[in-house]
N, CA and C of each residue as an Amber inpcrd file, in Angstrom:
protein
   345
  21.2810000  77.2240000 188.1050000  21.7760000  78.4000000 188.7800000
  23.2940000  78.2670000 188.9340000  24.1520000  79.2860000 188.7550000
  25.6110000  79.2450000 189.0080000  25.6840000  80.1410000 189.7630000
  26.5500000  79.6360000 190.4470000  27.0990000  80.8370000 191.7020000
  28.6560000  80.9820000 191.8570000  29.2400000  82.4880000 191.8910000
  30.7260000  82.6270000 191.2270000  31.0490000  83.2990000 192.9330000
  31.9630000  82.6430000 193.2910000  32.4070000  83.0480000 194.5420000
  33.9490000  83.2920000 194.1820000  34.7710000  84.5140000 194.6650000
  35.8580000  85.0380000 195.2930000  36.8110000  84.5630000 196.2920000
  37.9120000  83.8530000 195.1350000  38.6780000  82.9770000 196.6340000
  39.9250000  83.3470000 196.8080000  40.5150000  84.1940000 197.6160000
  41.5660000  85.0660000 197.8420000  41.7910000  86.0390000 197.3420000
  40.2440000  87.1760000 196.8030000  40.3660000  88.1170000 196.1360000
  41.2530000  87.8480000 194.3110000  41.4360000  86.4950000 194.3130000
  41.6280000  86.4380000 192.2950000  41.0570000  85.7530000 191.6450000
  41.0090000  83.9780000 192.3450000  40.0720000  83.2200000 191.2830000
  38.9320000  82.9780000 191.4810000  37.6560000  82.9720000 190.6450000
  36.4470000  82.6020000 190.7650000  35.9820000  81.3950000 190.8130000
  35.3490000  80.2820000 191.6520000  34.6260000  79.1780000 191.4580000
  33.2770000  79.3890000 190.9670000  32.8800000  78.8430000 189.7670000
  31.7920000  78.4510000 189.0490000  31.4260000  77.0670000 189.4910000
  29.9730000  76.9840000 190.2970000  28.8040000  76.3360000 191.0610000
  27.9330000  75.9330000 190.3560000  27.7230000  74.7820000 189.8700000
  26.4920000  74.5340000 189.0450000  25.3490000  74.1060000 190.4040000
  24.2820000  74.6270000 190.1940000  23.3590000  73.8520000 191.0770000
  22.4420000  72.8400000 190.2670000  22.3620000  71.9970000 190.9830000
  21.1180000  71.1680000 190.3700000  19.7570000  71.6160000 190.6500000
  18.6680000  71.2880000 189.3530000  17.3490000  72.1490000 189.5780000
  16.7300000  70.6100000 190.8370000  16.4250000  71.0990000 191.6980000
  15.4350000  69.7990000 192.5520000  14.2810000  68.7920000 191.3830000
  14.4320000  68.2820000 191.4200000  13.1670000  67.1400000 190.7210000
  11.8300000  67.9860000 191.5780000  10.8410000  68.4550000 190.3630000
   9.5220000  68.5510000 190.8910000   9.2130000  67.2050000 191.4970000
   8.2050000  67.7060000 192.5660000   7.6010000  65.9400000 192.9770000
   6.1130000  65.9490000 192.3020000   5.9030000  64.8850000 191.9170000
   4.4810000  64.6950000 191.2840000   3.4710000  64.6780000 192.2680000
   2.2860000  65.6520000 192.3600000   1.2320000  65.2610000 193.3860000
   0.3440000  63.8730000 192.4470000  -0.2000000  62.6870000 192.9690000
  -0.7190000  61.8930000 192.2920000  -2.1060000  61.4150000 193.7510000
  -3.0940000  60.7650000 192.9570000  -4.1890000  60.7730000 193.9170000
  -4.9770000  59.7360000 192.5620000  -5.1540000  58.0990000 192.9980000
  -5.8810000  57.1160000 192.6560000  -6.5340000  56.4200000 193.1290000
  -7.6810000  55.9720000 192.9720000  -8.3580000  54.7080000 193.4270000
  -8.2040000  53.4990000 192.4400000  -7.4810000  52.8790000 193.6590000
  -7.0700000  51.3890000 192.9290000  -8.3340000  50.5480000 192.5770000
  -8.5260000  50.3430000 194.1360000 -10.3130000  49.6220000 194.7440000
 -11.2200000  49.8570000 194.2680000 -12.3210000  50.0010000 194.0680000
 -12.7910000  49.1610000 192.9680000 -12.1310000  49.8590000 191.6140000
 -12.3960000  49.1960000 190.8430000 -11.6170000  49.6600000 189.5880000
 -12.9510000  49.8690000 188.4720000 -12.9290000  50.9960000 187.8300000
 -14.1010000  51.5000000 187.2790000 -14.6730000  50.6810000 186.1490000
 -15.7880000  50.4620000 186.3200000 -16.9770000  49.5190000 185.6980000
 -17.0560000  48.2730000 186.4250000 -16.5450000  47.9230000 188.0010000
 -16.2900000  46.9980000 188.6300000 -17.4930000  47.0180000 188.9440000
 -18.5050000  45.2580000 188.8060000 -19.3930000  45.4410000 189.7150000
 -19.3420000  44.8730000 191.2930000 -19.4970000  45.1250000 192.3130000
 -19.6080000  44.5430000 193.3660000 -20.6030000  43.5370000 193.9350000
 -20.7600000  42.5130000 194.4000000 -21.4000000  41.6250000 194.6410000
 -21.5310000  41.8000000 196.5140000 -21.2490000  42.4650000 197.1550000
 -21.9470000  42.2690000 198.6090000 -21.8520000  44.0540000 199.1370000
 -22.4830000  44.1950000 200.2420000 -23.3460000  45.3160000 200.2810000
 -22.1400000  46.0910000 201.1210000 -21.0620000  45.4310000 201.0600000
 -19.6090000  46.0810000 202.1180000 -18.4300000  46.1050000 201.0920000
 -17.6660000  46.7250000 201.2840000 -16.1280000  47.1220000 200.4730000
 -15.3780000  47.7710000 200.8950000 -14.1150000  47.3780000 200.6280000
 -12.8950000  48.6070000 201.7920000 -12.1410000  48.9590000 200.0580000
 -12.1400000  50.3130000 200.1240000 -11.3460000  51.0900000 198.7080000
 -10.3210000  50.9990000 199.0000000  -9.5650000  51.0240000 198.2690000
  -8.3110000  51.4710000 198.4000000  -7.6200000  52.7160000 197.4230000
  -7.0260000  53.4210000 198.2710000  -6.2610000  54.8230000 197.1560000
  -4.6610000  54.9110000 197.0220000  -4.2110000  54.9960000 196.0390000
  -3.0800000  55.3910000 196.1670000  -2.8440000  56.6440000 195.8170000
  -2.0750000  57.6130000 196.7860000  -1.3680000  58.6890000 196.9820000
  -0.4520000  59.1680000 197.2380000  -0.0380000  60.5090000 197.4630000
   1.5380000  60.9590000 197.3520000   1.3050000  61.7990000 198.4290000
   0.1090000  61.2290000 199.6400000  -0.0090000  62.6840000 200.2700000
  -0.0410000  62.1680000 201.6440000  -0.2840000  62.5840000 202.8620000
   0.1750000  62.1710000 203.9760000  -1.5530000  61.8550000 204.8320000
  -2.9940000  62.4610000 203.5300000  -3.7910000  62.2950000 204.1920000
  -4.8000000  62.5850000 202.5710000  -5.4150000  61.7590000 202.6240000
  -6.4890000  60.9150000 201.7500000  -7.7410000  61.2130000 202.3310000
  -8.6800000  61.4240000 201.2280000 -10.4060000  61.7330000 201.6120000
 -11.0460000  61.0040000 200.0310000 -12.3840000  60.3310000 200.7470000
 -13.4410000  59.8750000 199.4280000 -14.4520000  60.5600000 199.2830000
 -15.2230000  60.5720000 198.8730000 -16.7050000  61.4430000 198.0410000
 -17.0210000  60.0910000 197.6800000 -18.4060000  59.6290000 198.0150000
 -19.0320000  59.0300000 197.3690000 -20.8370000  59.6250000 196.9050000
 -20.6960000  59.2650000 195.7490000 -21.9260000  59.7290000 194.8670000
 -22.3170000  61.3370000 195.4790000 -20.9910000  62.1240000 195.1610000
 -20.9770000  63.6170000 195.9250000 -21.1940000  63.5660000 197.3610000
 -20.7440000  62.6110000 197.9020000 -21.4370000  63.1990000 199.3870000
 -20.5140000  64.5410000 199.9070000 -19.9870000  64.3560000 200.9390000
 -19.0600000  65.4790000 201.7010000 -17.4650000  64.6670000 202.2410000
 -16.6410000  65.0350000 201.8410000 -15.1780000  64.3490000 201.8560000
 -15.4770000  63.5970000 203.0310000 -15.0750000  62.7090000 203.2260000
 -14.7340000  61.6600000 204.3060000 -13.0880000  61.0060000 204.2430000
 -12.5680000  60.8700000 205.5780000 -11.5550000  60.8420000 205.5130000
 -10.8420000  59.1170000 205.8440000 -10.1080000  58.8840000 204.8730000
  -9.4760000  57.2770000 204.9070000  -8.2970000  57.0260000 205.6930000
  -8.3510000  55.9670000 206.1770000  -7.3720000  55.8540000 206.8660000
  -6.0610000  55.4840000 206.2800000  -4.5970000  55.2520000 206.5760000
  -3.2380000  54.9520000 206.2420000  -2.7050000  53.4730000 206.6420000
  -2.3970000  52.8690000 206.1030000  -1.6390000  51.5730000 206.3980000
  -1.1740000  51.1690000 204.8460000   0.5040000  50.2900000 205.2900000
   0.6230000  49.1140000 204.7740000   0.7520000  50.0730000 203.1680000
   0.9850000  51.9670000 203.1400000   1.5790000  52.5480000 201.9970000
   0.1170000  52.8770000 200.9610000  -1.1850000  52.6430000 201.6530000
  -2.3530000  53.3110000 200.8840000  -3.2820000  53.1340000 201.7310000
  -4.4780000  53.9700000 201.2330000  -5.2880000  54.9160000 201.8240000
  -6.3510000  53.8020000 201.8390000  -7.4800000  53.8290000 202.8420000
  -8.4420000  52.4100000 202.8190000  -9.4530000  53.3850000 203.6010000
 -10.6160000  52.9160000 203.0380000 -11.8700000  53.1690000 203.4830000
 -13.0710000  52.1280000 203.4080000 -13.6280000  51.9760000 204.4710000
 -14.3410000  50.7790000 204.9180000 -15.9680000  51.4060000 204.2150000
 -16.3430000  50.9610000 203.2790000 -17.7270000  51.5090000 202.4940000
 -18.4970000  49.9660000 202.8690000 -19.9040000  51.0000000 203.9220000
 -20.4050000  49.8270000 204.3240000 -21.9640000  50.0420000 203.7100000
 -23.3010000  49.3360000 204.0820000 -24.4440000  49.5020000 203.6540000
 -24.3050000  50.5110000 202.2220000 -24.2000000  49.6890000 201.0590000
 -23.9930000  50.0900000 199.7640000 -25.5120000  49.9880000 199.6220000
 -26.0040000  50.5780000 198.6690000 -27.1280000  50.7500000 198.1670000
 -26.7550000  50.3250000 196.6440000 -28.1320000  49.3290000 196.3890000
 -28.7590000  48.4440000 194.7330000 -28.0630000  49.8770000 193.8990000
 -27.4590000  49.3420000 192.6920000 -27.3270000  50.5510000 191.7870000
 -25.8640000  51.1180000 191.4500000 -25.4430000  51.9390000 190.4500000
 -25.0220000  52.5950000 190.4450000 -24.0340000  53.8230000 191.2510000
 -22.7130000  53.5630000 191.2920000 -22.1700000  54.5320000 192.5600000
 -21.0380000  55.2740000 191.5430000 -20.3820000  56.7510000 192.0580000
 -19.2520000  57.5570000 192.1460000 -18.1760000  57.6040000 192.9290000
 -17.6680000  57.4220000 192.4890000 -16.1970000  57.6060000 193.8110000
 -15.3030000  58.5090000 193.4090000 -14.5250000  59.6470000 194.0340000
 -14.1270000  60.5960000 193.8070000 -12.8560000  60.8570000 194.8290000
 -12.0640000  60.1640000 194.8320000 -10.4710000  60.7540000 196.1120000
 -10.1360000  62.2110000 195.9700000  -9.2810000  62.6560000 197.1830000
  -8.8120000  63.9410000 196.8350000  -7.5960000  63.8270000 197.5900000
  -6.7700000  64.4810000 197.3240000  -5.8560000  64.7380000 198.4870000
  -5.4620000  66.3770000 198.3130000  -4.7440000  66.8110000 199.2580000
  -4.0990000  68.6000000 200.0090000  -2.7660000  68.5810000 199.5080000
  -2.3050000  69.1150000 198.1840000  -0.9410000  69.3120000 198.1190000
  -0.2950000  70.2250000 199.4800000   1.0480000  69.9630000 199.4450000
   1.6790000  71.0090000 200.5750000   1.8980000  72.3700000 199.4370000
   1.4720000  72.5420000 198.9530000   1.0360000  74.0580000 198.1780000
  -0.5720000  74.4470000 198.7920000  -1.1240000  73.3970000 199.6030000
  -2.4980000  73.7250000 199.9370000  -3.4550000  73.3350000 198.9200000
  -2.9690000  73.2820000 197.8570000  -4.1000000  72.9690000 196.6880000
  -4.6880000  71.7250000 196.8580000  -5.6880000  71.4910000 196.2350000
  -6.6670000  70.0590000 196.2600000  -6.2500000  69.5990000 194.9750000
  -6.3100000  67.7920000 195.2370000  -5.8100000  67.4220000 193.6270000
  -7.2010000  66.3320000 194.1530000  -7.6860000  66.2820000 192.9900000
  -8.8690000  65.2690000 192.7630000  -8.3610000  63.7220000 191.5780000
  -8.5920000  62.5860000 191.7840000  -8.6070000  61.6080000 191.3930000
  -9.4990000  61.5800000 190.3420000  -9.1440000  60.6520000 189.0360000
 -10.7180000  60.2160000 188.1170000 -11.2110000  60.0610000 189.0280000
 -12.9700000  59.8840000 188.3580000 -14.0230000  59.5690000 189.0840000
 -13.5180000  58.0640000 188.7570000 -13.9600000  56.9890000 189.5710000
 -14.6050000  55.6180000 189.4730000 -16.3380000  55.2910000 189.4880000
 -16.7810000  54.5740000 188.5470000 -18.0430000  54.5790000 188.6040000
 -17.8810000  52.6860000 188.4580000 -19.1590000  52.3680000 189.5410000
 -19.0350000  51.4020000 189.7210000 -20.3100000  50.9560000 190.2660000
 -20.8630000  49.5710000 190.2630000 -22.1400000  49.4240000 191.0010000
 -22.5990000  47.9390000 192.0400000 -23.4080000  48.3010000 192.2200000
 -23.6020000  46.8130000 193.3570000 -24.5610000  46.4480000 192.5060000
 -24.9900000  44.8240000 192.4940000 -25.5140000  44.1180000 191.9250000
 -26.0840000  42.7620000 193.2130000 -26.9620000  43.0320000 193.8990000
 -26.9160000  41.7070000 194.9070000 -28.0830000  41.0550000 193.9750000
 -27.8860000  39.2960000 194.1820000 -28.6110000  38.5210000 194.1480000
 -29.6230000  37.9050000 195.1420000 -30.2970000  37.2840000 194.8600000
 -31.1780000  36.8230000 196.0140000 -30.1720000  35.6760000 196.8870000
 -29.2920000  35.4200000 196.2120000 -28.4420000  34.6160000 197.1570000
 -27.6700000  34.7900000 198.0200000 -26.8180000  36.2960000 197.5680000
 -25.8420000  37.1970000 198.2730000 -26.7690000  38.1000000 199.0340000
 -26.1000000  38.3760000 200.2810000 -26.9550000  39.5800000 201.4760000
 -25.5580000  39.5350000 201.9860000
């Protein structure tokens, strides 16, 4: 954008503006990392985001919301169930929009040794 301003009614100043840097909305799960298997029936995720407030989905449930520390998003996933799981982050751009994370697919595996 240029902007031509009038300075004592003769000469014009030509203004370059700079365009702002878009900011990237970004939304990851670090924690487990997909095809990770887990070995005990508890796990705290971790997300990294660009947003001021973080939510998980697991195996579709209904958003649940993670807490903030220490520059990423953590959620305490407790009584895992044998099998196969989804994990799904989201975060609220300040446009309001929802940005969704890959899925992570990942599973628990206990042994008779691990509880």
């Amino acid at each position: 954008m240029i902007l031509e301003v009038e300075k004592n009614g003769k000469k014009k100043i030509k203004i370059k503006q700079k365009k702002s840097p878009s900011v990237k909305n970004y939304v990851v799960i670090d924690h487990p990392q997909n095809g990770e298997i887990l070995n005990s029936n508890y796990y705290t995720l971790r997300i990294g985001a660009s947003s001021a407030k973080a939510q998980i989905a697991i195996d579709g449930s209904d958003w649940m919301d993670c807490r903030c520390a220490a520059g990423y998003f953590w959620y305490d996933w407790t009584d895992i169930s044998q099998g196969s799981h989804k994990l799904t982050a989201r975060i609220q751009t300040v446009q309001g929009e929802f940005k969704t994370s890959k899925s992570v697919q990942c599973q628990l595996f206990l042994n008779d040794s691990v509880k």
